[in-house]
Structures are given as structure tokens and as C-alpha cells.
C-alpha positions as CSV (number, residue, x, y, z in Angstrom):
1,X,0.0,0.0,0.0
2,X,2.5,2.7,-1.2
3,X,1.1,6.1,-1.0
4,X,3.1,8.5,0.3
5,X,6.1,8.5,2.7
6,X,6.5,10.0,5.8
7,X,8.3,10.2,8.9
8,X,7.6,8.4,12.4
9,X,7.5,12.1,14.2
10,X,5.0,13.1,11.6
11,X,3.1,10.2,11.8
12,X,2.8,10.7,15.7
13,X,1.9,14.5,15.3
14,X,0.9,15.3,18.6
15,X,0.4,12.5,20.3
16,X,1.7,11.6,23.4
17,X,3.8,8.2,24.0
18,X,4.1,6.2,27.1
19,X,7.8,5.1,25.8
20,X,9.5,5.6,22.5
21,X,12.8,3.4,21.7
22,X,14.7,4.2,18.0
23,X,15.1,7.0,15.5
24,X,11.4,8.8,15.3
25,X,13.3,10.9,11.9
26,X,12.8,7.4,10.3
27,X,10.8,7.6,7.0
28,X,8.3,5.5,6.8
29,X,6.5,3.7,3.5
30,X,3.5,2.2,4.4
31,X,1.1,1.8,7.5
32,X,-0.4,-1.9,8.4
33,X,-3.1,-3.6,10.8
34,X,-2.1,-7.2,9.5
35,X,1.3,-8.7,9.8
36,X,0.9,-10.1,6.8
37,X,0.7,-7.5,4.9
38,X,3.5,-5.6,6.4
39,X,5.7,-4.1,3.4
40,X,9.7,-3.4,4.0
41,X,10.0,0.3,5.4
42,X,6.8,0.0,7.1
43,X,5.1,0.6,10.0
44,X,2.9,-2.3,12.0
45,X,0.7,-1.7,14.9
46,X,-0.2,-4.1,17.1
47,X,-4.1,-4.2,18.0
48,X,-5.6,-6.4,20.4
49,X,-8.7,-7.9,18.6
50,X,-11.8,-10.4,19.2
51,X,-9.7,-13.6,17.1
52,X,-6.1,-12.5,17.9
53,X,-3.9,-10.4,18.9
54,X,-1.5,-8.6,17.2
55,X,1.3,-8.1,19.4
56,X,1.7,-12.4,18.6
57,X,2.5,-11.4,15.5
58,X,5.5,-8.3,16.1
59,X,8.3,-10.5,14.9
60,X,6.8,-11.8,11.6
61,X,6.0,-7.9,11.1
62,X,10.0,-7.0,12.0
63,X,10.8,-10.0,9.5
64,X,8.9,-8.5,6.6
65,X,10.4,-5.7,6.8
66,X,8.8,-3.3,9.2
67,X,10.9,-0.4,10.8
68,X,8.2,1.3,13.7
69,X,6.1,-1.3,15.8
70,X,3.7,0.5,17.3
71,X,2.2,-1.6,20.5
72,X,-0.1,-1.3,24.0
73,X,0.9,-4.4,26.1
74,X,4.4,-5.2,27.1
75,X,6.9,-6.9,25.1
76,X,10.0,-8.4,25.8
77,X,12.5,-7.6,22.6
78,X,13.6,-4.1,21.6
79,X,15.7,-4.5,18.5
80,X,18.4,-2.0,16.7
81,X,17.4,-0.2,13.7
82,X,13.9,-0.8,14.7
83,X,12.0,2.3,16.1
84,X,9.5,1.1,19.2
85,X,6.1,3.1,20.1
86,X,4.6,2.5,23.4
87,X,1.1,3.8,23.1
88,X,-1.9,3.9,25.4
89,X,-4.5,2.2,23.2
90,X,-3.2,1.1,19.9
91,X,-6.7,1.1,18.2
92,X,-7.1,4.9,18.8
93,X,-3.2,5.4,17.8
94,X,-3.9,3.0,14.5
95,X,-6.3,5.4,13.7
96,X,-4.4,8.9,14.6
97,X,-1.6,7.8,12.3
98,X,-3.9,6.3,9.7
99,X,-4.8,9.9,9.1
100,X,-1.7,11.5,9.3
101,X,-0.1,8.6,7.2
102,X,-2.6,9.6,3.7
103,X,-2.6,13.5,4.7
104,X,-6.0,14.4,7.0
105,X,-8.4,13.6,4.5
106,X,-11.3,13.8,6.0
107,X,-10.3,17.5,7.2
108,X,-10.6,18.4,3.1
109,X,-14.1,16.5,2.4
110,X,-18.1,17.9,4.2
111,X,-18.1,14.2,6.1
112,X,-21.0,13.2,7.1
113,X,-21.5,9.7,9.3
114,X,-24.6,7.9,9.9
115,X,-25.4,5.4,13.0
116,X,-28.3,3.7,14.4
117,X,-29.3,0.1,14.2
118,X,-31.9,0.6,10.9
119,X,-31.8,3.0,8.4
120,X,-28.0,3.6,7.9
121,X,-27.7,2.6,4.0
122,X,-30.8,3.7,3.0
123,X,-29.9,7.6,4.4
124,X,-26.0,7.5,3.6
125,X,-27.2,6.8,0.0
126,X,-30.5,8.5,-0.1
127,X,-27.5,11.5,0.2
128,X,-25.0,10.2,-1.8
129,X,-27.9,10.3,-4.9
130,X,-29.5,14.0,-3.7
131,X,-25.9,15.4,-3.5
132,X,-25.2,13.9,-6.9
133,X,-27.7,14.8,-8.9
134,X,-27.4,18.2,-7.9
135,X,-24.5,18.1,-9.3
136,X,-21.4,18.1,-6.5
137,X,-18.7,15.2,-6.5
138,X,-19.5,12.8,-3.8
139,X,-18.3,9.7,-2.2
140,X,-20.3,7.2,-0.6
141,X,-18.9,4.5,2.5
142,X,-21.7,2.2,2.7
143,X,-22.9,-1.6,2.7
144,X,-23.7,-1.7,0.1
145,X,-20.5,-0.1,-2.0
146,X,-18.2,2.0,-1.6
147,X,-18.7,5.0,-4.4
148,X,-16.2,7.8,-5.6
149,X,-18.4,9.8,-8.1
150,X,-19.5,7.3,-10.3
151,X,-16.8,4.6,-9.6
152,X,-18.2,1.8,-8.1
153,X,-15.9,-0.7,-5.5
154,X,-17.3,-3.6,-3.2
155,X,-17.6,-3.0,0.1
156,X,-16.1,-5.5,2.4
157,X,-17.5,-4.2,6.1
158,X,-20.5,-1.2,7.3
159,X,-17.1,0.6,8.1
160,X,-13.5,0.0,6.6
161,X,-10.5,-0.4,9.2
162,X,-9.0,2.9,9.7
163,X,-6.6,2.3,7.4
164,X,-8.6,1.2,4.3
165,X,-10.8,4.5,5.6
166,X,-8.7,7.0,5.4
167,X,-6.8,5.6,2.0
168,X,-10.1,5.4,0.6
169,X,-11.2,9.5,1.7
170,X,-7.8,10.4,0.2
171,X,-8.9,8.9,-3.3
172,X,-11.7,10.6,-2.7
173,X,-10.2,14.1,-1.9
174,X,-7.7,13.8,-4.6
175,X,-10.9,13.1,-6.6
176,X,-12.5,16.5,-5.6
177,X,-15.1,14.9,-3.9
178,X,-17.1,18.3,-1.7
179,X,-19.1,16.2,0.0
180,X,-18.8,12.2,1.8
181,X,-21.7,10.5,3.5
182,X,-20.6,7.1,5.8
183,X,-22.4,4.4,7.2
184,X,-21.1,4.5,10.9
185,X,-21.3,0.8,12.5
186,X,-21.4,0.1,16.1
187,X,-18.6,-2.3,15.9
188,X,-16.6,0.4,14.4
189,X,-17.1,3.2,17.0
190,X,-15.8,0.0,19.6
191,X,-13.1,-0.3,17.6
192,X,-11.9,3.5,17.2
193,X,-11.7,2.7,13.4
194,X,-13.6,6.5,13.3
195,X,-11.5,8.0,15.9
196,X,-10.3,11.1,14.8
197,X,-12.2,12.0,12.2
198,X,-13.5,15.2,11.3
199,X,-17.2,14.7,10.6
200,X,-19.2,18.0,9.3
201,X,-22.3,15.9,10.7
202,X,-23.9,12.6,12.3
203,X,-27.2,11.1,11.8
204,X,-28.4,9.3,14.5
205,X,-32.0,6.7,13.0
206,X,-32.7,4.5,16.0
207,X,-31.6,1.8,18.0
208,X,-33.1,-1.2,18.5
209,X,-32.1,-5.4,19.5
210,X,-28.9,-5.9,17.3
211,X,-25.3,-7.3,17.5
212,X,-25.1,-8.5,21.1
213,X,-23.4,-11.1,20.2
214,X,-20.9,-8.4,20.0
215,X,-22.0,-5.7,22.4
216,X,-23.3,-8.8,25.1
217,X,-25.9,-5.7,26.6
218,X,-27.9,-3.5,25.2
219,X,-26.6,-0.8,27.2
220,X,-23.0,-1.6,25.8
221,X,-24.3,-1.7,22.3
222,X,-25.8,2.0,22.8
223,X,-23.2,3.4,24.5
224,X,-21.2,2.2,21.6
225,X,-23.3,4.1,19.4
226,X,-23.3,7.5,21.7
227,X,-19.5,7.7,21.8
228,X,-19.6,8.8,17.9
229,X,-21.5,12.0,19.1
230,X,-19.3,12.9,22.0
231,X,-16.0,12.6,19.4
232,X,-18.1,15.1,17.2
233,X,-16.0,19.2,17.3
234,X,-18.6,22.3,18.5
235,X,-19.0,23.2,14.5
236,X,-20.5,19.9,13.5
237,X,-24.2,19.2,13.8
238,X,-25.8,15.9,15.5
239,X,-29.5,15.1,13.8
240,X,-31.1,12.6,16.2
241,X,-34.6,10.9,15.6
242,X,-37.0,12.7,18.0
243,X,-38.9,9.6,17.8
244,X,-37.0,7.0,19.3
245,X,-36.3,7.2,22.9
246,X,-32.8,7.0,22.5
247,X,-32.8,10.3,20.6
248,X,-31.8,12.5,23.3
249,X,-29.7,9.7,25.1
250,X,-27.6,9.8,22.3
251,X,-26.3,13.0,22.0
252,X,-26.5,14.7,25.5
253,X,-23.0,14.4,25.7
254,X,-22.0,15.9,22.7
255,X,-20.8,19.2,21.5
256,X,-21.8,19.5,18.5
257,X,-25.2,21.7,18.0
258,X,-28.4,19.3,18.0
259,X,-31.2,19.5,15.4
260,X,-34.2,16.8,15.6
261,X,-36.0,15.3,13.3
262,X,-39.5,13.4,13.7
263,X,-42.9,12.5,12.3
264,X,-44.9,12.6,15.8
265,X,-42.6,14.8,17.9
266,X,-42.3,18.6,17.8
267,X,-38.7,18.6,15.9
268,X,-36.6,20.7,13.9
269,X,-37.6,18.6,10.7
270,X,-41.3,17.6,11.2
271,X,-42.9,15.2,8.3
272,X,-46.2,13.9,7.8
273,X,-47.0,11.0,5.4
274,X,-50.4,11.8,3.3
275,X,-50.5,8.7,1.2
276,X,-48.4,5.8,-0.7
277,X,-48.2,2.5,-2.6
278,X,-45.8,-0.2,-3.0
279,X,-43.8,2.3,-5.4
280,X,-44.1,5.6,-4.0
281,X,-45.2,7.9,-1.5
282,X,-46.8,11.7,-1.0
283,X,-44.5,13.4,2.3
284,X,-45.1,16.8,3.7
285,X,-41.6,17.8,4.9
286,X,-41.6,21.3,6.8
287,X,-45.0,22.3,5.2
288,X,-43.9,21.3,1.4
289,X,-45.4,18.0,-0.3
290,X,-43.7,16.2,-2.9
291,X,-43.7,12.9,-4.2
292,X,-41.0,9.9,-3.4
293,X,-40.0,7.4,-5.5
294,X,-39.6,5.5,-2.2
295,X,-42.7,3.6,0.3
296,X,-43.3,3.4,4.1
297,X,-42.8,5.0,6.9
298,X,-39.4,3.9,7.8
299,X,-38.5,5.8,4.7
300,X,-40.4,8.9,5.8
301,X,-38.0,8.8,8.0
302,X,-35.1,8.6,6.2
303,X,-36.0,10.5,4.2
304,X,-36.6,13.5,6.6
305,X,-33.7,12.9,8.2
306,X,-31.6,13.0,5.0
307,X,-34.0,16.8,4.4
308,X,-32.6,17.7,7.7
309,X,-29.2,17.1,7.2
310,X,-29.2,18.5,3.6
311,X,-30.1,22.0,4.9
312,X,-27.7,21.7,7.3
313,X,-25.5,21.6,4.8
314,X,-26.6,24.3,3.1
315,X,-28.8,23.3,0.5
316,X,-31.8,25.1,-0.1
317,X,-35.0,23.9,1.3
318,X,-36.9,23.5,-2.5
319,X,-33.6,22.3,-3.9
320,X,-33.2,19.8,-1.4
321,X,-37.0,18.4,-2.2
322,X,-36.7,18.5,-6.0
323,X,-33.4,16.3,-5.8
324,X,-34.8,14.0,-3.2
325,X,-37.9,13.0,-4.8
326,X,-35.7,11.8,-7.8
327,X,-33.8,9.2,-5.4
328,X,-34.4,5.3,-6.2
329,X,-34.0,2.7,-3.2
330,X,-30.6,1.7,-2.4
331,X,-30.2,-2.5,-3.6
332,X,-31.9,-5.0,-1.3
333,X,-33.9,-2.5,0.5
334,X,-37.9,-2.9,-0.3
335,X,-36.8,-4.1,-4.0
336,X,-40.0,-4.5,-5.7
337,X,-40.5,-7.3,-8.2
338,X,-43.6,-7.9,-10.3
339,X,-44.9,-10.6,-12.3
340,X,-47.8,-12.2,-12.6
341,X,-49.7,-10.2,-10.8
342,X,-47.6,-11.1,-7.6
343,X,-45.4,-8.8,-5.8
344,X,-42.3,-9.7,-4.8
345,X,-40.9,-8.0,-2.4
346,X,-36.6,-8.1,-1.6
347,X,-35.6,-6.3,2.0
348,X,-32.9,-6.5,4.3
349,X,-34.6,-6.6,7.6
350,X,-32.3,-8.6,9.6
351,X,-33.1,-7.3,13.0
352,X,-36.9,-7.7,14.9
353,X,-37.3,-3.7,14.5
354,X,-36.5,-3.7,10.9
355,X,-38.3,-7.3,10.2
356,X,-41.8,-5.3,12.0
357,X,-41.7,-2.3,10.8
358,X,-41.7,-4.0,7.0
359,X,-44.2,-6.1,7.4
360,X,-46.3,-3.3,9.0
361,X,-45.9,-1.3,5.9
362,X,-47.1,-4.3,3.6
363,X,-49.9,-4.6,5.7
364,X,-51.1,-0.9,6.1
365,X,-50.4,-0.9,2.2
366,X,-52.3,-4.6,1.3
367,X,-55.9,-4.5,0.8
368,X,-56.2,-7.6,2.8
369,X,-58.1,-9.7,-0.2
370,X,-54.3,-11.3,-0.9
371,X,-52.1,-13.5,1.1
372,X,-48.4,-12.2,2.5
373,X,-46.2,-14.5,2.2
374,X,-42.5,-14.3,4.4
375,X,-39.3,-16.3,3.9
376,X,-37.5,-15.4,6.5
377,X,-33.7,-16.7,8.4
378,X,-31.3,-15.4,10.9
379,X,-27.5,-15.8,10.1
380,X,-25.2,-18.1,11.9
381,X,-22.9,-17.0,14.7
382,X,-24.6,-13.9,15.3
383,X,-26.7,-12.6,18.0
384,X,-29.2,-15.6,19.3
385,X,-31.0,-13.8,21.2
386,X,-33.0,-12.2,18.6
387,X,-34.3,-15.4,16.3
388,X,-37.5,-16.2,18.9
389,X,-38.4,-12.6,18.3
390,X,-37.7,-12.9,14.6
391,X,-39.8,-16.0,14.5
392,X,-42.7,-14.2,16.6
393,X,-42.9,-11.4,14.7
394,X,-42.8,-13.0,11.2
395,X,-45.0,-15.2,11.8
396,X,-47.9,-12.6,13.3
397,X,-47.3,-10.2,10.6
398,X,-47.7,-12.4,7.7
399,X,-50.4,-15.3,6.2
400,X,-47.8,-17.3,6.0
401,X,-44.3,-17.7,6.7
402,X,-41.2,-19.9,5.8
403,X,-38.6,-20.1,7.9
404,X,-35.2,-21.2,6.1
405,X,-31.4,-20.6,6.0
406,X,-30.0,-17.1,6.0
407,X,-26.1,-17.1,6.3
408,X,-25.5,-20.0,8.3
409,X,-21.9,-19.8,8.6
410,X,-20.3,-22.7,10.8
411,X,-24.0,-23.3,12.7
412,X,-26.5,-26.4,11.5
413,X,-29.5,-23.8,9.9
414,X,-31.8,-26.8,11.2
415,X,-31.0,-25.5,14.7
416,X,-31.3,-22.0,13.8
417,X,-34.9,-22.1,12.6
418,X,-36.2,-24.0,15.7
419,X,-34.9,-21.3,17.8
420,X,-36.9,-19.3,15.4
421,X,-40.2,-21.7,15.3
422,X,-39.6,-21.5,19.1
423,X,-40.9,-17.7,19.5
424,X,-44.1,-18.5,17.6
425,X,-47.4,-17.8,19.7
426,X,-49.4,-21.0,19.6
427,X,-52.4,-19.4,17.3
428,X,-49.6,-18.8,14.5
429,X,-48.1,-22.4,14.4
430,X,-50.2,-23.2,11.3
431,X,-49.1,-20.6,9.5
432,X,-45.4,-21.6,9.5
433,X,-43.2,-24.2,7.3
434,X,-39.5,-25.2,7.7
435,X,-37.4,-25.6,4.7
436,X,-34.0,-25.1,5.4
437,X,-32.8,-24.7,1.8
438,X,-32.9,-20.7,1.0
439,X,-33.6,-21.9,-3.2
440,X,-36.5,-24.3,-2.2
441,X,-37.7,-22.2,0.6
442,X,-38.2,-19.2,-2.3
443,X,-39.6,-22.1,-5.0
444,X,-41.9,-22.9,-2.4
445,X,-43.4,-19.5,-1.7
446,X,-43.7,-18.8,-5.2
447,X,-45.6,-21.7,-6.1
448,X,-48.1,-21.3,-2.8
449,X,-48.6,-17.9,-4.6
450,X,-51.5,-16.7,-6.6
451,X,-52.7,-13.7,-8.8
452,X,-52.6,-10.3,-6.7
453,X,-50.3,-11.8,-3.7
454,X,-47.4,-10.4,-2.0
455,X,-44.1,-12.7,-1.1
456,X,-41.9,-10.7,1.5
457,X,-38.1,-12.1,1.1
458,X,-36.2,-10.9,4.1
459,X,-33.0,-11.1,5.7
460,X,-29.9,-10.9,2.8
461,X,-30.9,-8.2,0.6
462,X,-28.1,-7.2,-1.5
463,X,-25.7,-9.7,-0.6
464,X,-24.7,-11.9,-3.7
465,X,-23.3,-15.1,-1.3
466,X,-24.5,-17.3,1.1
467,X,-22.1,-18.4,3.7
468,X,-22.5,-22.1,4.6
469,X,-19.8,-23.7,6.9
470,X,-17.2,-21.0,6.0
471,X,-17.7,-21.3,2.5
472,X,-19.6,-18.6,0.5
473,X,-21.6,-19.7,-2.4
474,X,-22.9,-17.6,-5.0
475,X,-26.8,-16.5,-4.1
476,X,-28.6,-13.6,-4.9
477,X,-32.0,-12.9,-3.1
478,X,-33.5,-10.6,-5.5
479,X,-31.9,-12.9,-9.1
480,X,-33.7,-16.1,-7.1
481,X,-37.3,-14.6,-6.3
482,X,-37.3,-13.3,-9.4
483,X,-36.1,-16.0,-11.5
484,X,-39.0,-18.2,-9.5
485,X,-41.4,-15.9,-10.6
486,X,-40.6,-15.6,-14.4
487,X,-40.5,-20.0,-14.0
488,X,-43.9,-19.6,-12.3
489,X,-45.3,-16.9,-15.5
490,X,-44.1,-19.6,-18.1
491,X,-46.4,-22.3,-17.3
């Protein structure tokens, strides 16, 4: 990863060390997280992380090549030539230098970050399209992709490491970009991959029952979430959801200068929702209507929270509604298919909140004469907690659900779906068939189907694999449904 080169003083800047041993006027060529990827001349920090722990690895980074080892716990070996950082917490020093290393980026770019448990992708590139089509450079750090203008990359996490971060927001400043909107995970606020960052702005959507696996409590996993607004400088703005009782929770610690948003609350950015379909939806935002190309009320929200944040940004009120009501769903998020006079619906509601609030909007939508039909999993290795309530929830909401494998990972998917069958009230156990296989679950569903009904595919969304025992196998949700459906059309 040659970039630039720079020296281990600059590379510090001002942070303080707890011990430095070697030459700091050492120049340095390249920054790395993995040993493995340590390049001669470079520097390796040593982070402490869930599956291992990087000071194991210090000497295979010193035989690659590496000049600076940067490091938290104690270690035995100091050798000549090599220059030594003792630091208080390498995760927050990882990402200090990451910055330094490809020149401040995000100091040059309007950052904006987005955290909560729903709602992250759909705002982050609600903006990323608005900002575009009114004509700025923009660069989008989602889920879904990773965007400079109109390049397109894979994204590999919610949030980059802080070193694939900040290379990325240089390629993006070097680009011209004027404005970058960020999903902001919870995992990644733990990890301090944001830490330092200068954000013109952070969205905060909602928080609901998600990754304790990870977080273990709830209280963990918010608190998580609420250190990204106490990082943010007096000049930024924090946008919190009114509506959610974590609203205020979230940034009553921060400097930065709070705006609300809502649909029931009295807010800064108040919205109503007059009337919508499956594709589209009449919003009053501030006292002007328009028409979205996007449905339900979880995109009300989003969408007034991404109105909010573009006048904070300076856009004008009128512009900001023109170039909003042009904006298409982001992939795997309420993806409509129809044929046959069924409606196939493709949404990556993962989480109990998400899952509900869907289903909700199908049935405040549906005229009740047609039958809903939910395939539904929970991924492997992931929070347990959750699948009961998954199961419940599915299972009330629809006519008739399927429960089948998600991304199983290294777990039997049989075991996962009776955890899910296992939250299930007793009035709904009719309603509910097992078919572990994701293909067959969706062939099934599609042939239980008839003229005028609606089949809800949930969980995956935009993900083209499914990851079965460590191996990931190509699988679309959205190619599947929809390949069923023309097979179904045929006959």
C-alpha cells in the first residue's frame, strides 16, 4: 500500500507516547493492521482484537520488513534499527496515524456519518444520490458499496478499518469529492476505526435489538453508538430521531449543536405521510409535499432525516426536495419485483425492529383480499438472542411464513430455525413451514402464490453469497425470487 512516505515524528503528530525506543526521523512507506501485509520500510501496529492479537505477531512484522512497531501491552524484545512506540491504546493510535499517514483527508471533504441500528444505508445513500444529482462530486462508504463519483468498489464491512478509511477519503479528496456521506457501525465506534475523524455531521436513526453477540448488553451496544457524538467538534451538527427514545440519550454528551427530526414529535424537521403505494409515497416535509419514488414509513423517515441534514449543509429547502424526490431505493432494500400479478418484495430486515416495521408497511399498504407470504432466516454466529423474536414477529405479521437458511456460517440452519419456530405464539403455528434450503424455501413460496399476492423475502438483501460452513456460495436474493417468478409466469 504505497502512497506516500513519511516520517515516524509526523506520523505521531501530537500525540503523546508512554515510551519511544529508535530514531522517530525514520521515514516510513507504508502503514499496516495485519502482519501479513507488512511491506519493507513499514510501520505495524499491534491491536488487540476479538480472534487474535497482534502483538503475537510483532516479529513476523520485524521480518517482513517493518521499521516502527507500534504496540499497547508489554513486550520483551527491543531490537536495533527498529523504532519502538509504546502507546496507550493502539486502536485509537492505529487510527491517529492512519490519518496523518494519507494527509487528513477527512479535514478536506463535508463528512457526514450515519449510526443507528436501521436505516443507515438507506440515508447515507438517499444522500450520496440527492448530492449527486445536484451536481457536487460525492463519495459514498456504505454496505452496500463503496462510491467515488460514479466509480463503483465492493464494500467488504459497514465501516473499513482505519486504514482502508482514510486511503479510501484520500482517493476521494484527490478526486474533488465536496461532500462524503458514511455508514457509521457500532462495531466500528468500539473499535476506534472513526476515531479522529473530522465529521461535518452525524445522523443518529434508531436503536433497537442488534449485535449482542458483539455488544453482550444493550446498554453496551448503545453506549457504543453514543460515543460517535461525543467525538463530534462544536462546529458539527448531531441530527437525532426525536422519535425514538434513544434520541436524546444519544447525544447529551456531545458538542456539537443538535437538530431533531420526527414524524410525531415537535422537531426541527417535522414530516407527515399523506398517502403511498408499494412504489411511492406523498411526504409533507416542513410544510412542502412532494412525491418519493420510495414507500413506508421507515422511509419517511429517512428521508426527513436525510432533508434535515441536507439543509444543514446548506442546500436550499426547494432544492433539497426536488433532488430528493428523484432518489431510487438503495439494492436489497424494499426491492420490488412484479410478475404475474404477484409482488415480490426483496428487504434487508435482519433485525426484529427492521423485520416489524416492513411487514407493517405491507400490511397498512395490502388491501387484505391477498395473502403475505415471508421467507425469513437469521445468520449463523450472530446474535441468538433475537431469532424467537424474529420467528414471533414474522410469523404474526404475515399469512404465511417460511422459515429457512440465511447465512448460516459454521452453525446447522436446522438449529437456527427451531430457535426461530420456538418464538411463535401458539395461534400462529399453522401458519409456519421449515425448509432449510434458501432456493427451495423461495420455490416454495412462489408456487403457494397466486394472482394479486405479496411474497416478502427478508434477511440478505443485497448480498450476492451465502455463507455455509465457512464457504460462501454464490446466491442472490432478489436474481432467485425473481427467476422463481418468471419460471412460475411460463407455465
Amino acid at each position: 500500500m504505497k502512497v506516500n512516505t513519511i516520517t515516524i515524528k509526523e506520523l505521531i503528530g501530537d500525540l503523546q507516547m508512554r515510551r519511544v525506543d529508535g530514531d522517530i526521523n525514520q521515514i516510513i512507506s507504508s502503514i499496516h493492521l495485519d502482519s501479513r501485509e507488512v511491506q519493507k520500510g513499514g510501520c505495524f501496529v499491534a491491536v488487540k482484537g476479538l480472534q487474535s492479537d497482534g502483538h503475537d505477531f510483532i516479529q513476523q512484522a520485524i521480518d517482513k520488513g517493518a521499521k516502527c512497531i507500534v504496540y499497547q501491552e508489554s513486550i520483551e524484545t527491543i531490537l536495533h534499527g527498529i523504532c519502538y512506540l509504546k502507546v496507550e491504546n493502539s486502536s485509537k493510535t492505529l487510527a491517529h496515524m492512519a490519518s496523518n499517514f494519507f494527509g487528513r483527508p477527512s479535514e478536506k471533504l463535508s463528512l457526514v456519518g450515519v449510526t443507528g441500528t436501521n436505516g443507515k444505508t438507506s440515508i447515507a445513500s438517499i444522500l450520496y444520490q440527492c448530492f449527486t444529482e445536484m451536481g457536487y462530486s460525492v463519495g459514498l462508504i456504505s454496505t452496500i458499496k463503496v462510491a467515488i463519483e460514479n466509480d463503483v468498489f465492493d464494500a467488504t464491512h459497514t465501516t473499513p478499518n482505519s486504514i482502508a478509511l482514510n486511503s479510501t477519503m484520500q482517493k476521494m479528496e484527490k478526486r474533488g469529492c465536496d461532500f462524503v456521506f458514511m455508514e457509521v457501525s457500532s462495531h466500528s465506534i468500539d473499535q476506534n476505526r472513526i476515531y479522529g475523524l473530522d465529521f461535518d455531521g452525524m445522523i443518529f436513526t434508531n436503536l433497537s435489538h442488534d449485535h449482542l453477540d458483539y455488544h453482550k448488553t444493550f446498554d453496551h451496544y448503545r453506549n457504543a453508538k453514543q460515543k460517535a457524538f461525543t467525538w463530534l467538534k462544536p462546529q458539527a451538527f448531531a441530527l437525532f430521531n426525536r422519535d425514538d427514545k434513544n434520541g436524546k440519550i444519544m447525544v447529551q454528551n456531545s458538542q456539537a449543536t443538535k437538530y431533531s427530526y420526527a414524524m410525531k414529535a415537535q422537531a426541527d424537521f417535522k414530516s407527515k405521510l399523506i398517502e403511498q403505494d408499494f412504489r411511492s409515497m406523498l411526504l409533507e416535509v416542513n410544510g412542502s409535499q412532494a412525491y418519493y419514488a420510495l414507500s413506508g414509513v421507515f422511509n419517511a423517515y429517512n428521508l426527513t432525516a436525510a432533508f434535515g441534514a441536507c439543509l444543514l449543509l446548506g442546500i436550499d429547502q426547494e432544492v433539497a426536495i426536488k433532488n430528493l424526490s428523484k432518489v431510487i431505493p438503495p439494492s436489497g432494500r424494499f426491492d420490488l419485483i412484479e410478475r404475474n400479478n404477484i409482488i415480490g418484495i426483496v428487504d434487508f430486515a435482519h433485525t426484529p425492529d427492521a423485520l416489524k416495521n416492513v411487514l407493517s408497511n405491507i400490511n397498512l399498504i395490502r388491501t387484505r383480499n391477498e395473502k403475505l407470504i415471508t421467507i425469513i432466516g437469521c445468520g449463523g454466529a450472530r446474535d441468538k438472542e433475537k431469532r424467537p423474536l424474529i420467528g414471533q414477529i414474522a410469523a404474526s405479521g404475515s399469512d404465511q411464513v417460511i422459515f429457512t437458511s440465511d447465512n448460516p456460517r459454521d452453525e446447522d440452519p436446522e438449529r437456527i430455525i427451531a430457535a426461530m419456530s420456538e418464538g411463535v405464539l401458539p395461534q400462529d403455528n399453522k401458519k409456519t413451514l421449515a425448509i432449510a434450503n434458501r432456493k427451495e424455501a423461495i420455490k416454495t413460496a412462489v408456487m403457494l402464490s397466486n394472482a394479486g399476492d405479496i411474497i416478502l423475502l427478508a434477511g440478505k438483501g443485497h448480498e450476492n453469497y451465502q455463507e455455509i460452513n465457512g464457504v460462501k456460495h454464490a446466491f442472490n436474493d432478489y436474481q432467485e425470487l425473481n427467476n422463481q417468478l418468471e419460471l412460475l409466469s411460463n407455465q
